[in-house]
C-alpha positions as YAML, in Angstrom:
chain: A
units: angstrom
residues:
- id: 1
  name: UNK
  ca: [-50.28, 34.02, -9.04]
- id: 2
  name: UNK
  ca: [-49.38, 35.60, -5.99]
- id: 3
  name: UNK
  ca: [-45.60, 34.95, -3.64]
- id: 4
  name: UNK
  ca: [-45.77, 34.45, -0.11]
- id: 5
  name: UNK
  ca: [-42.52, 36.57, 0.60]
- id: 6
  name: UNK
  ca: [-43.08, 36.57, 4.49]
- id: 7
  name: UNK
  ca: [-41.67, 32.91, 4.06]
- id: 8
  name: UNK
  ca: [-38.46, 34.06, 2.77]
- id: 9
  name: UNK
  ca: [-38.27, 36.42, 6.42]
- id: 10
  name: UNK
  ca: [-37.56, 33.54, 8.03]
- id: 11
  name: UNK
  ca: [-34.41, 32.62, 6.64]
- id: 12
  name: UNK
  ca: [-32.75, 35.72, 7.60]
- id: 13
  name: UNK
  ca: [-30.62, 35.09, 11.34]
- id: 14
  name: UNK
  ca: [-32.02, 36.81, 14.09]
- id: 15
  name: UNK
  ca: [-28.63, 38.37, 14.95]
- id: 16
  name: UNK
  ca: [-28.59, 39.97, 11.76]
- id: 17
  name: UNK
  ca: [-32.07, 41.53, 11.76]
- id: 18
  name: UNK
  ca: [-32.33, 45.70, 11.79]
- id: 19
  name: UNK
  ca: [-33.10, 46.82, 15.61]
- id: 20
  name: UNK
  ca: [-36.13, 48.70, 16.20]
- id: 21
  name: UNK
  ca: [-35.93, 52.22, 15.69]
- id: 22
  name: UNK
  ca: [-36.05, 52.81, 19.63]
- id: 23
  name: UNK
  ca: [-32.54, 50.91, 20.38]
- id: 24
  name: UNK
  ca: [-30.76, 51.89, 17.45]
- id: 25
  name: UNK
  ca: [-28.13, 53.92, 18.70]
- id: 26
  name: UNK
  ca: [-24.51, 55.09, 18.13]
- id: 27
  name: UNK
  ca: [-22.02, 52.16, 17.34]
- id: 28
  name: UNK
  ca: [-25.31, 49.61, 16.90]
- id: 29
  name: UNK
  ca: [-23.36, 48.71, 13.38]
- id: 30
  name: UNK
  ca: [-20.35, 48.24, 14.99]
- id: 31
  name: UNK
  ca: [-21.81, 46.08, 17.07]
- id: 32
  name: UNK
  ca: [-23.74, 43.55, 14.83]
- id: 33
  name: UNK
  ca: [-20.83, 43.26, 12.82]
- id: 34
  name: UNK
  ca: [-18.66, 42.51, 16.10]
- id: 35
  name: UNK
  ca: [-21.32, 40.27, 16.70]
- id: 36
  name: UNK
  ca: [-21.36, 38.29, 13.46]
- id: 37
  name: UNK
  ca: [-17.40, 38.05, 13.51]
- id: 38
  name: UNK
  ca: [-17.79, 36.46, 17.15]
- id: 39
  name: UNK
  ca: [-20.13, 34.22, 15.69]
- id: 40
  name: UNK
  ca: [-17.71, 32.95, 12.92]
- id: 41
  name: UNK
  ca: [-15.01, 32.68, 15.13]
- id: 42
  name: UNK
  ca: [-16.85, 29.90, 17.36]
- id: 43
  name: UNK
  ca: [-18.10, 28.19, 14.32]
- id: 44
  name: UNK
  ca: [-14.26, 27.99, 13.50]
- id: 45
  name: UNK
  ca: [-12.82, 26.72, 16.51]
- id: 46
  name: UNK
  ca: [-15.74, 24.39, 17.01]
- id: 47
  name: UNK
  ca: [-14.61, 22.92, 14.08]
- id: 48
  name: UNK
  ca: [-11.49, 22.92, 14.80]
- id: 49
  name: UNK
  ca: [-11.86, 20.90, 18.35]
- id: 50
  name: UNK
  ca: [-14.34, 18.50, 15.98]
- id: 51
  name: UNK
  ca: [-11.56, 17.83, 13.84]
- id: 52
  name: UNK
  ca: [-8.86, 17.67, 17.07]
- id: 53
  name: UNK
  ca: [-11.11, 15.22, 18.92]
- id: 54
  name: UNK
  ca: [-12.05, 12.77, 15.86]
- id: 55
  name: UNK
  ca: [-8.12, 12.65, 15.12]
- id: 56
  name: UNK
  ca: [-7.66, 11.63, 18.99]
- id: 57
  name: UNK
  ca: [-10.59, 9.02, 18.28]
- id: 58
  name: UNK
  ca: [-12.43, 10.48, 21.49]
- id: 59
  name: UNK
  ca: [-15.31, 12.45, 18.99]
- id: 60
  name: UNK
  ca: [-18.22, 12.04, 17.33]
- id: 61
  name: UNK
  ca: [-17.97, 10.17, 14.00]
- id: 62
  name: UNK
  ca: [-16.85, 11.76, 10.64]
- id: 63
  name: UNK
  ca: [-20.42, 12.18, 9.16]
- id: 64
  name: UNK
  ca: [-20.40, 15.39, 11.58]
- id: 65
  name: UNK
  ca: [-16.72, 16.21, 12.41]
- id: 66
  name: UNK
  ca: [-17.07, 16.93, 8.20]
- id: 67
  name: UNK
  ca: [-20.61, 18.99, 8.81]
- id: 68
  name: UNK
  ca: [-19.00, 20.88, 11.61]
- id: 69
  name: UNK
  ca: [-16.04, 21.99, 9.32]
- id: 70
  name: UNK
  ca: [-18.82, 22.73, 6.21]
- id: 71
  name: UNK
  ca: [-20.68, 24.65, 8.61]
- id: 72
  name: UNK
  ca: [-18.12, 26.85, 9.62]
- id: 73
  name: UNK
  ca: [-16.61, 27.52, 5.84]
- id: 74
  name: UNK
  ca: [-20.10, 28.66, 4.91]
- id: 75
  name: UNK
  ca: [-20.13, 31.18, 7.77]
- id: 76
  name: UNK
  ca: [-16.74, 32.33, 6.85]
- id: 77
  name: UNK
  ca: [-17.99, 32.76, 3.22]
- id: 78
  name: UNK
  ca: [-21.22, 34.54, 3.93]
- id: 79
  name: UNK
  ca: [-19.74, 36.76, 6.60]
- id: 80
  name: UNK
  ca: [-16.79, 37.52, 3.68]
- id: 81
  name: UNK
  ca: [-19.95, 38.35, 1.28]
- id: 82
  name: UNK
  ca: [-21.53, 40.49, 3.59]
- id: 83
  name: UNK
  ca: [-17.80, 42.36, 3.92]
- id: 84
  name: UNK
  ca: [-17.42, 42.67, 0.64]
- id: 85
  name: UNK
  ca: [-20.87, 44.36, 0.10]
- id: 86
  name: UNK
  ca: [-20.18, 47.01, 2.70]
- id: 87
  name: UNK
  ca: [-16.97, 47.75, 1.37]
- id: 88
  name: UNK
  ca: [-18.46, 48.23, -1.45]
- id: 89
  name: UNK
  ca: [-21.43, 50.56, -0.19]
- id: 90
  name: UNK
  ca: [-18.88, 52.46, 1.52]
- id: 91
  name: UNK
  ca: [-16.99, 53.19, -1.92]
- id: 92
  name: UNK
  ca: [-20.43, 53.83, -3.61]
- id: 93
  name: UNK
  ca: [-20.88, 56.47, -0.90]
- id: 94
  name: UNK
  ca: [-17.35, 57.86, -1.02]
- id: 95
  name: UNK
  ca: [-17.68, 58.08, -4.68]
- id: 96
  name: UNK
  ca: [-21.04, 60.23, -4.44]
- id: 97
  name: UNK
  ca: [-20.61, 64.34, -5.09]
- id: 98
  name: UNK
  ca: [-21.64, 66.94, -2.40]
...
């Protein structure tokens, strides 16, 4: 019985993925997170104009006014996961004896 783990690759977002060893630089950390808080920001105030525009009656139905709003929660709540597991790495680290 073997597992074909290169299908599980796929699932990961591109904008998360490592960079390749040649344009990892200084700050490239800061920069995916900046990147991936960017990200959840537009998924929240896309939602937030779905919502605004279905209430004015000039949007699309409710079926995706409600997925637009779903969508961005989940970002918000993976992006908080992700936080919480580098604050925790961090403390892991800070915890560690020289």
């Amino acid at each position: 019985m073997s597992l074909n783990i290169e299908a599980i690759r796929t699932i990961v977002p591109p904008q998360l993925e490592t960079p390749s060893s040649a344009s990892a630089g200084k700050g490239e950390f800061q920069n995916v997170l900046s990147a991936a808080i960017d990200e959840v920001g537009k998924a929240q105030s896309g939602a937030a104009q779905a919502v605004q525009s279905f209430l004015k009656g000039e949007g699309d139905d409710l079926h995706s006014t409600i997925l637009a709003v779903q969508r961005a929660d989940l970002e918000f709540d993976m992006f908080m996961q992700v936080r919480n597991k580098v604050v925790s790495a961090y403390q892991e680290v800070m915890r560690l004896q020289m």
